[in-house]
N, C-alpha and C positions, 0 to 999 in steps of 0.2 A: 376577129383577128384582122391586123391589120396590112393588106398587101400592098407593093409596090406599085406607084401610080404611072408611073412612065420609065422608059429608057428598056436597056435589056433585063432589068428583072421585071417589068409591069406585069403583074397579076400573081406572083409567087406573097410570100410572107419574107420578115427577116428571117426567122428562123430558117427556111428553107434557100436563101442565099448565102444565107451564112453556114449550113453546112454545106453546101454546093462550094464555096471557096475553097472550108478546109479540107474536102475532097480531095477537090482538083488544081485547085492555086497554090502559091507558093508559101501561103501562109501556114500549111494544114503540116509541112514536111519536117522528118526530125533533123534539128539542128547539128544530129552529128552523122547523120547521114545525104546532108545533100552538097551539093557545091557553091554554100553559102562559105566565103571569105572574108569575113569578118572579123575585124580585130577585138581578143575578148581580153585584152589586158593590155596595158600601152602605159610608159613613162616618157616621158620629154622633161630634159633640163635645157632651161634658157641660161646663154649668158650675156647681158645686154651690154651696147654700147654705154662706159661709165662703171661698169662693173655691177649692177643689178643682176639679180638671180633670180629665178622663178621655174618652179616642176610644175606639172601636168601628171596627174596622175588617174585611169579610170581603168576600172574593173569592172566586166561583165556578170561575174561571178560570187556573191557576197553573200551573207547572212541574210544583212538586208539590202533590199533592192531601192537604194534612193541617192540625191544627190546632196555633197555637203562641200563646202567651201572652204577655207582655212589661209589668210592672209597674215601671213608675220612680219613684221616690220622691226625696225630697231626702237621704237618705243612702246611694241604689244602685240597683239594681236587679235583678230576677228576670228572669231567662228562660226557658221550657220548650217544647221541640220535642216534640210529642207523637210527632211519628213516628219519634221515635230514643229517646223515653222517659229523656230527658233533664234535669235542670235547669241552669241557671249561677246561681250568686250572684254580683253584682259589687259590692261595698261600695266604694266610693269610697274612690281612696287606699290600696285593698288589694290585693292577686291575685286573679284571678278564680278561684272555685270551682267545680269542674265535680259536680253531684252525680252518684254513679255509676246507674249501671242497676240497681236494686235487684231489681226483677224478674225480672233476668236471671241472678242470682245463683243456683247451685246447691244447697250449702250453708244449712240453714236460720237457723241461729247467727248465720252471716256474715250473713245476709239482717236479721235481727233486727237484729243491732250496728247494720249500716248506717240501716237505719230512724232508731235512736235517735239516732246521731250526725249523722246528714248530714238526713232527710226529715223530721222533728218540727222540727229549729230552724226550715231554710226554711219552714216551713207555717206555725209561731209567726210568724215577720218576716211573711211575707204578712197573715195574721190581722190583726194591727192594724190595717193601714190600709183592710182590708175592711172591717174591722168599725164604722171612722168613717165612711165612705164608705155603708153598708148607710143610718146613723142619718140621710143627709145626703137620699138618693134616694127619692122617693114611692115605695112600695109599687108602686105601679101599670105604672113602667114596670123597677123592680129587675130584674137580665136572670136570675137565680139564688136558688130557694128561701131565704126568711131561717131563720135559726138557729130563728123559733117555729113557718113551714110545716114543718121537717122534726121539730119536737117534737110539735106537736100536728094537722100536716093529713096527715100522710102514711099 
């Protein structure tokens, strides 16, 4: 078994710091009995400079517990299930495009093609309307590093 080498737990096991946490730390305590303030449901509507719209919507509380994406635009729309690592394209007036699981992909060739054909367009289509969207929203409440935090703060 393997114990801790240094710091405050040296010489215990995981397991015995980790129930030592849920003991006595903040982790172990029921969520509806302590004075954890936490927002478990939350909408926001944007309305930008130009007249652009955009919600914000997140639930603590679901079926299932994952994150998913959904961008509509006036010629379609993206969707991504993160928890099936998924995308759809749906261009209006077209067939829906399922992008495949590229992750999932064996093969690293196959991995690559798929990339190039199916995850670079969708991310292009996405891009643009981020990227007017990015010029529209104050800084202050932007929910995702802009193109010059990840150039020059990161």
């Amino acid at each position: 078994m393997t114990r801790c080498a240094q710091g405050p737990t040296a010489g215990r096991t995981l397991d015995e710091v980790l129930l030592e946490e849920l003991r006595h730390g903040p982790y172990g305590r029921c969520i509806y009995r302590c004075d954890n303030d936490v927002v478990d449901h939350q909408v926001v509507s944007m309305r930008f400079a130009g007249g652009a719209t955009a919600t914000f919507t997140m639930s603590a509380f679901t079926a299932k517990c994952y994150r998913s994406i959904k961008v509509m635009g006036t010629m379609g729309e993206i969707e991504g299930d993160m928890d099936a690592n998924v995308l759809y394209l749906r261009k209006f007036g077209q067939p829906e495009q399922v992008l495949e699981q590229v992750d999932a992909m064996e093969d690293v060739k196959e991995m690559a093609l798929a990339y190039h054909d199916q995850i670079v367009p969708a991310m292009a289509a996405l891009r643009k309307p981020v990227d007017e969207m990015e010029l529209l929203v104050d800084k202050s409440i932007w929910p995702v590093p802009t193109y010059g935090d990840l150039m020059f703060e990161v």
